[in-house]
C-alpha positions in Angstrom: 92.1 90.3 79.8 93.6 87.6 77.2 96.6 88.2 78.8 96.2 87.3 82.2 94.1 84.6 81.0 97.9 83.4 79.1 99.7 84.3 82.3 97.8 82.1 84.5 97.1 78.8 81.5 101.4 78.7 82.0 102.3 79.6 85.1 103.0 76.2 87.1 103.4 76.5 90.8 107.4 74.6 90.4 107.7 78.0 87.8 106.5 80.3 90.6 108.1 78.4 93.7 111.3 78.7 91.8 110.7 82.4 91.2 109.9 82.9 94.4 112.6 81.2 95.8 115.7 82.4 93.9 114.3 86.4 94.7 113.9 85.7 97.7 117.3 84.5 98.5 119.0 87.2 96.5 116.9 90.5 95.1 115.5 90.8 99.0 119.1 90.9 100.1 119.8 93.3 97.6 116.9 95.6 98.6 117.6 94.9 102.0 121.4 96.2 101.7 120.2 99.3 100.4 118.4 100.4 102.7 119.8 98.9 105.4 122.2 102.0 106.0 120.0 104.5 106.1 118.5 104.8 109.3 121.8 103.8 111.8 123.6 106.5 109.9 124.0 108.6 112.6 125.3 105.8 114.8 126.9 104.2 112.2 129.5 108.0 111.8 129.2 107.9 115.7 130.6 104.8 116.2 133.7 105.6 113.6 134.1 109.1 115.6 134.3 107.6 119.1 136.7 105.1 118.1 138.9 107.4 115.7 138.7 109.5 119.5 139.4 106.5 121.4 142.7 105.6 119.3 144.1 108.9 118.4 142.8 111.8 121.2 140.9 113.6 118.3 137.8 113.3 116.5 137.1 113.4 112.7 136.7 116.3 110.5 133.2 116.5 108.7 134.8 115.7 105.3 137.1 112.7 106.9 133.6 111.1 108.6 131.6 111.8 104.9 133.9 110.0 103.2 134.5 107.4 105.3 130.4 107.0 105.8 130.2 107.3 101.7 132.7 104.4 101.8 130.6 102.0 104.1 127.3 102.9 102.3 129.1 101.8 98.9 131.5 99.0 99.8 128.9 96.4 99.8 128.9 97.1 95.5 132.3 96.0 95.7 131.3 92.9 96.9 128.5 92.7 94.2 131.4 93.6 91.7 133.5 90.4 92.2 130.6 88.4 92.1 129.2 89.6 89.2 133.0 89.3 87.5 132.4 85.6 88.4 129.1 85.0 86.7 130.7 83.6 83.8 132.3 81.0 85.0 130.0 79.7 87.4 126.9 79.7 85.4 129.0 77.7 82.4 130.2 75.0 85.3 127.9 74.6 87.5 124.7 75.7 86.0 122.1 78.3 86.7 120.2 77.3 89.8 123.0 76.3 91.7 124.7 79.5 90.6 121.5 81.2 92.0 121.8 80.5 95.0 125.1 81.9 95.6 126.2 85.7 97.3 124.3 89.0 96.2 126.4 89.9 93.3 126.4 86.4 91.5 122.6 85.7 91.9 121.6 89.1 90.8 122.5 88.9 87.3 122.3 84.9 87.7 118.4 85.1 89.0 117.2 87.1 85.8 119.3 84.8 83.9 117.5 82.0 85.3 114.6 82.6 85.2 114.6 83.9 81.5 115.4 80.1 80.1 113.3 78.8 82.5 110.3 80.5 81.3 108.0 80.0 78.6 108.3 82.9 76.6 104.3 84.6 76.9 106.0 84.4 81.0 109.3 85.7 80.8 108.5 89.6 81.5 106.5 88.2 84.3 109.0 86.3 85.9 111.7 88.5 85.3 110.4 91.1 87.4 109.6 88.7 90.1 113.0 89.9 91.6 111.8 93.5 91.4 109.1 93.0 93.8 111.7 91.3 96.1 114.2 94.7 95.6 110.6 97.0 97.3 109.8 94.1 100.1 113.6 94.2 101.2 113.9 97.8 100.8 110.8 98.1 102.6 111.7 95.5 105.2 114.9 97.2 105.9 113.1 100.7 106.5 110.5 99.0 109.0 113.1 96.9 111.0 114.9 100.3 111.1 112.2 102.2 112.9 113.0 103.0 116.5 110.6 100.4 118.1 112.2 97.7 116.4 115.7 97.4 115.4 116.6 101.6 114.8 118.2 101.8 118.5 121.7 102.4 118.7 122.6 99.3 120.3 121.0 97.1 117.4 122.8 98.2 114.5 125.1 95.4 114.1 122.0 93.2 114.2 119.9 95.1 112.2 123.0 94.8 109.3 122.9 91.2 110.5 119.4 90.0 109.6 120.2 88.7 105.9 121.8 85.5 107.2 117.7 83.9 107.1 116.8 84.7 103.7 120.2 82.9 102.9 120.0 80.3 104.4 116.6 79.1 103.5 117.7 80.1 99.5 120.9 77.0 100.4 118.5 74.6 101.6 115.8 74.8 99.2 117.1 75.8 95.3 119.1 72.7 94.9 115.9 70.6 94.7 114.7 72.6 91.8 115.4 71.5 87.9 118.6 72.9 86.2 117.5 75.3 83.1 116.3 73.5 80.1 118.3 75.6 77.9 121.7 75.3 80.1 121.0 71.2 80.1 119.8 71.2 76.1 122.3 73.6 74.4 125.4 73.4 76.6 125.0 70.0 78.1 123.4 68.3 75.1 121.4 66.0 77.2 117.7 66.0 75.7 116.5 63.3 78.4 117.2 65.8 81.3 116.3 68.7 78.9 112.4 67.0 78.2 112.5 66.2 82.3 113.2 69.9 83.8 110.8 70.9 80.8 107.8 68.8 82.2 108.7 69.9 85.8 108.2 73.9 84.4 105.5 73.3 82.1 101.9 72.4 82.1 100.1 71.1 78.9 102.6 72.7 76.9 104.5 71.3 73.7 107.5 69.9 74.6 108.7 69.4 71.0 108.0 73.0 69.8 110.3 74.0 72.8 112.9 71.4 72.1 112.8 72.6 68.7 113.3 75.8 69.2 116.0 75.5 71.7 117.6 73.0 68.7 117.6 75.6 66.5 119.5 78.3 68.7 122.5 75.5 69.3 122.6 74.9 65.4 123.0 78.8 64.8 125.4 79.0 67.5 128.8 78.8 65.9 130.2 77.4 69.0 128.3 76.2 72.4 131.1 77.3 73.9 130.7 80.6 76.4 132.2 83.5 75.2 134.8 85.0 77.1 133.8 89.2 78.2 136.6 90.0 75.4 135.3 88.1 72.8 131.6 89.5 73.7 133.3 92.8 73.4 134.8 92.4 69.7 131.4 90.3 68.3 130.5 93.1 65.9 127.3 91.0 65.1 126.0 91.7 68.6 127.5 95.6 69.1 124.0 97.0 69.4 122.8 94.7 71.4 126.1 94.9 73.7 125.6 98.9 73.8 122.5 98.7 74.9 123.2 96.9 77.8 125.6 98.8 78.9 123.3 101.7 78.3 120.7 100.4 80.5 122.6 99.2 83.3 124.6 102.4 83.4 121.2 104.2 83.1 119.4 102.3 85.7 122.2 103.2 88.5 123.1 106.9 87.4 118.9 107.1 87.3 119.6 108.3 91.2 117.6 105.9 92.4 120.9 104.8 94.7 121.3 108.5 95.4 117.7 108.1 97.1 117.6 104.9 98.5 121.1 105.6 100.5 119.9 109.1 101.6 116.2 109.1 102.2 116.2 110.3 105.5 118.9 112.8 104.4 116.5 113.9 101.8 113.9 114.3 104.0 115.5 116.5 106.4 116.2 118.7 103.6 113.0 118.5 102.9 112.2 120.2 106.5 110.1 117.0 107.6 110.2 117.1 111.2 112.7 114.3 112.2 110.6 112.3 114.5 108.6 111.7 111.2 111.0 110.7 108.9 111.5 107.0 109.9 107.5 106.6 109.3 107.7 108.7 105.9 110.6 106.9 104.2 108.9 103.3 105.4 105.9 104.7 103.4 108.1 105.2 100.5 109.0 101.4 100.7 105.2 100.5 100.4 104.8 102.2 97.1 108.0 100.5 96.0 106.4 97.1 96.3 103.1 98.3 94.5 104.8 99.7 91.9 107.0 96.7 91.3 103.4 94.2 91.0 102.1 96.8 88.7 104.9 96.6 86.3 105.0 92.9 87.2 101.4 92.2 86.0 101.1 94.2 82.8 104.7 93.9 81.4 103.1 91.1 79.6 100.5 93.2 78.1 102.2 96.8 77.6 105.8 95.2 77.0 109.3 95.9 77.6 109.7 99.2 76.0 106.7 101.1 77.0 107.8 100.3 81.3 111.7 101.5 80.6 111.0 104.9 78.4 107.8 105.0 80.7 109.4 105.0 84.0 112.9 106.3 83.2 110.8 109.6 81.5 108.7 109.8 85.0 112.0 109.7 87.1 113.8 112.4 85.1 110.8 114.3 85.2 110.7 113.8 88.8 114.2 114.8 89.9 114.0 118.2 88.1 110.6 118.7 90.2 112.7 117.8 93.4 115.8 120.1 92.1 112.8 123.0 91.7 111.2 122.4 95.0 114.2 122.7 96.7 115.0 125.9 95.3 111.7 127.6 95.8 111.8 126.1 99.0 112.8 128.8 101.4 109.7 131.1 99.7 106.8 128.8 99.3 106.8 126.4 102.8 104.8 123.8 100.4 107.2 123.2 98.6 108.3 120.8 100.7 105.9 118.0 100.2 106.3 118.4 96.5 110.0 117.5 97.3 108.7 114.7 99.2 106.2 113.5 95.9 109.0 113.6 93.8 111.1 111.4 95.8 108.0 109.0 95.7 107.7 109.9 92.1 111.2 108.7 91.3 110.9 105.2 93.4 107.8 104.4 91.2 108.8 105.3 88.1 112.1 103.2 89.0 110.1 100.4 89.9 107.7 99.9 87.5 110.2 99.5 84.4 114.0 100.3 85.2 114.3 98.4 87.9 113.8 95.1 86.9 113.7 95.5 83.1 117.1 95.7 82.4 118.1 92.2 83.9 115.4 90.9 81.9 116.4 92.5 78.6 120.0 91.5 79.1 118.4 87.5 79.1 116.5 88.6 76.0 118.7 90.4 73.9 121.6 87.7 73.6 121.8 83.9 72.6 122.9 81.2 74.5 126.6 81.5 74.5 126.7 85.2 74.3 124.3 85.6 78.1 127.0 84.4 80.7 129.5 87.8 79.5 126.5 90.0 78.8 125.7 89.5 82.4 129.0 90.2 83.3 129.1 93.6 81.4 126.0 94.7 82.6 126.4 93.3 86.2 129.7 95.2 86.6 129.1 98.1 84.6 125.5 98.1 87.4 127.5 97.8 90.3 131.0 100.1 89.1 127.5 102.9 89.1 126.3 101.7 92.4 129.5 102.2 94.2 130.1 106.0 92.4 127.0 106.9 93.1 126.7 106.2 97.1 130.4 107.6 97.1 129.9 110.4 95.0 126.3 111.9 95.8 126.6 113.4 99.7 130.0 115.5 97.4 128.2 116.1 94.4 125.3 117.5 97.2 128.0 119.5 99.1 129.3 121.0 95.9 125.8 121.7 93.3 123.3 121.5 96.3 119.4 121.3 95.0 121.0 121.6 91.5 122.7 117.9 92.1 119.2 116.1 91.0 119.6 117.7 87.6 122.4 115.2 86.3 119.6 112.3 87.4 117.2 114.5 85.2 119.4 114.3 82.1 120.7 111.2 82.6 117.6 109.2 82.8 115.8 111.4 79.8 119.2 110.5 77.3 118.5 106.4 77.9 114.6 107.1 77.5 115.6 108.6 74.4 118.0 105.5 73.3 115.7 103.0 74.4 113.5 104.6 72.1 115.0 104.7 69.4 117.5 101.4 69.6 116.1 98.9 71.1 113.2 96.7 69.7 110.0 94.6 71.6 111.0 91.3 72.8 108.2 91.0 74.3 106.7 87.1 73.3 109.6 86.6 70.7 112.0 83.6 70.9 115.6 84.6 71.4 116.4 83.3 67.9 114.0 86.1 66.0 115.5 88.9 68.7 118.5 88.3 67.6 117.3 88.2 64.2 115.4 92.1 65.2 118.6 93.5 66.0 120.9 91.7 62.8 118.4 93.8 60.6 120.5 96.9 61.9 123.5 95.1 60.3 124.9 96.7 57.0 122.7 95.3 54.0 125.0 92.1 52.7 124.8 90.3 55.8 120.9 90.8 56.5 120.1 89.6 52.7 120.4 86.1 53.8 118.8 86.7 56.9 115.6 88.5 55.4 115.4 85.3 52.8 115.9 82.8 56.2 113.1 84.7 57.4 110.6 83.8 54.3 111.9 80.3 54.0 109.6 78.0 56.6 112.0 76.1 58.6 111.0 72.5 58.0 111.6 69.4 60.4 114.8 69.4 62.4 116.0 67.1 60.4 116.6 69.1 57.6 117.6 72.0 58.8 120.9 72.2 56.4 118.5 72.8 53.4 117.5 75.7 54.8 121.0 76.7 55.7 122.7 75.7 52.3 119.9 77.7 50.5 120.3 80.8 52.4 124.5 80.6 51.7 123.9 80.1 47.9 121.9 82.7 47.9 124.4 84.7 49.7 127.4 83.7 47.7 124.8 84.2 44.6 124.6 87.8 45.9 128.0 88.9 46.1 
């Protein structure tokens, strides 16, 4: 359709090497990290057990060796945590795409970030779930590498946790080349030569000016170009929808259970009553439809919007984790059961992948202006990995104490932010940042939008003369009260 045709008339290879490059580097590790625990599990407790034996004479209890496994499965979100705490102040110094190329937690809020000022804005949905696809291939790659003729013997583990020193290294070596963001260099470094060269490295036959314009006229709105500290974000009453609905998101796209599954597929599986030689081969096949469902939502995010894949796919994975919390139960008196267990698990890993997955990130770029992005990726970065960490802790305890009934705070979880994306948050899709803003100060009491509304009727003449416009709307304003 029209839209591919406009997906493929701006999408430069620099736009899709860059893309490429930055996921790569960090949304595979992420994937990777994952999964990465699942299939040495058993080695991973063994290996804690023999030396726990070794040290003190006895072995640990089953609770002592869960938590302690819960621990190692969720640690690596601590990690992501401090990174993501650091966002801030690495973006506002040293830029976005060296940023990008930093640990796990930075780059995955600084990737989206990226990527969404890098972009023209028909491309931005497209890009921004470039990192999705990565998440599936390093899930994926982490459930292969695991299988038993590879890297799933017990005397490869350390390697097998090992293997994300390559993608890492070839994300060091490369990014640097690549042009800073044009926004970063226009708004917060004020330098229009760089700004007009980083553009033409992105762009292909597209109008510099208009850009430049636009990206003028978000630093002239912005009271200050300075970043705004996580506080400050916090208190901006101007933004409190759009601050909310981060935090909804990101919240919702960990407690979704999605971490719950990923951690614990082949523990789901056996519960499941698939015969254990099977497993590796069945969760591997999980990984496949990961990555298939990520290009989907890739390719017609464009096209269906941002709305449509989160209600979409967090609705389906609600939907989904009741059916798994149902097969379970009837289980034990219907034997096939068990592979609708197994399609809800599958059911949940698309729906996540298709929308909530990736769409978040993307929406945090989208929902705030330049000053205000930095701390809205540190709220929803935090806030994303704070979930990560409960959930790997909490699940195999929430498991031992609700059983099959566990999947039914997912269920009601994920159907409450389908329900608030519905109702609170607006399209983005193809808008500027400037008129999303504008989208979400309609929801401000009615004096403040009056000037807004009239800003909105008033055609924005040159540059140049942007104070008229500004002095006509205050008149107005101070007309009006």
């Amino acid at each position: 359709g029209s839209s591919q045709r406009g997906v493929a008339a701006h999408l430069t290879k620099p736009l899709l090497a860059v893309a490429f490059l930055a996921s790569f580097g960090s949304s595979l590790l992420y994937g990777y990290n994952l999964a990465v625990v699942n299939s040495p599990a058993v080695y991973i407790k063994d290996f804690y057990n023999r030396t726990v034996l070794r040290r003190n004479g006895t072995g640990l209890s089953e609770e002592t060796l869960t938590l302690m496994y819960s621990l190692t499965v969720s640690v690596f979100a601590i990690g992501g945590l401090v990174g993501s705490l650091l966002v801030g102040m690495l973006v506002t110094r040293f830029g976005r795409s060296l940023s990008a190329s930093s640990t796990a937690g930075i780059s995955l809020s600084v990737v989206p970030m990226y990527l969404g000022e890098i972009a023209p804005k028909s491309l931005r949905g497209f890009l921004g779930l470039v990192p999705c696809i990565f998440i599936g291939t390093g899930v994926f790659l982490a459930q292969v590498l695991g299988l038993h003729e590879l890297l799933g013997k017990e005397e490869h583990w350390p390697l097998f946790l090992s293997v994300v020193v390559i993608p890492t290294f070839v994300q060091l070596m490369l990014l640097p080349w690549f042009p800073e963001s044009p926004r970063y260099l226009l708004i917060e470094k004020d330098n229009v030569h760089a700004t007009i060269t980083a553009l033409k490295w992105y762009r292909v036959n597209c109008n510099i000016q208009v850009e430049i314009e636009e990206m003028q006229e978000e630093q002239h709105s912005l009271s200050s170009v300075d970043t705004l500290s996580v506080w400050r974000l916090l208190l901006d009453e101007k933004v409190r929808w759009q601050v909310l609905s981060v935090v909804v998101i990101n919240i919702g796209m960990q407690l979704s259970g999605i971490d719950a599954i990923w951690f614990y597929t082949n523990n789901i599986f056996e519960n499941a009553g698939i015969p254990t030689e099977e497993i590796p081969y069945t969760t591997a096949g999980t990984g496949i439809i990961e990555i298939i469902s990520a290009l989907i939502g890739c390719f017609t995010i464009e096209k269906l919007g941002r709305r449509p894949l989160m209600i979409g796919g967090f609705t389906a994975m609600g939907l989904c984790s009741a059916g798994i919390t149902i097969a379970l139960i009837l289980q034990p008196h219907l034997s096939f059961m068990r592979y609708i267990s197994v399609c809800c698990v599958v059911g949940i890993i698309a729906g996540f992948c298709i929308g909530p997955a990736g769409v978040p990130f993307l929406v945090t770029a989208e929902l705030f202006k330049q000053s205000h992005r930095p701390a809205a990726y540190i709220v929803g970065g935090s806030l994303n990995w704070l979930c990560n960490f409960t959930v790997g802790f909490v699940f195999p305890f929430l498991q031992m104490s609700l059983g099959s009934y566990c999947y039914l705070v997912f269920a009601t979880i994920c159907f409450s932010v389908a329900i608030y994306i519905y109702i609170v948050i607006p399209e983005t899709k193809n808008k500027t940042f400037m008129e999303i803003s504008q989208m979400f100060m309609r929801k401000q009491p009615v004096p403040d939008s009056q000037g807004l509304i009239l800003r909105d009727q008033l055609p924005l003449k040159e540059m140049n003369s942007y104070g008229g416009v500004e002095n006509a709307s205050l008149e107005f304003n101070s007309s009006f009260s």
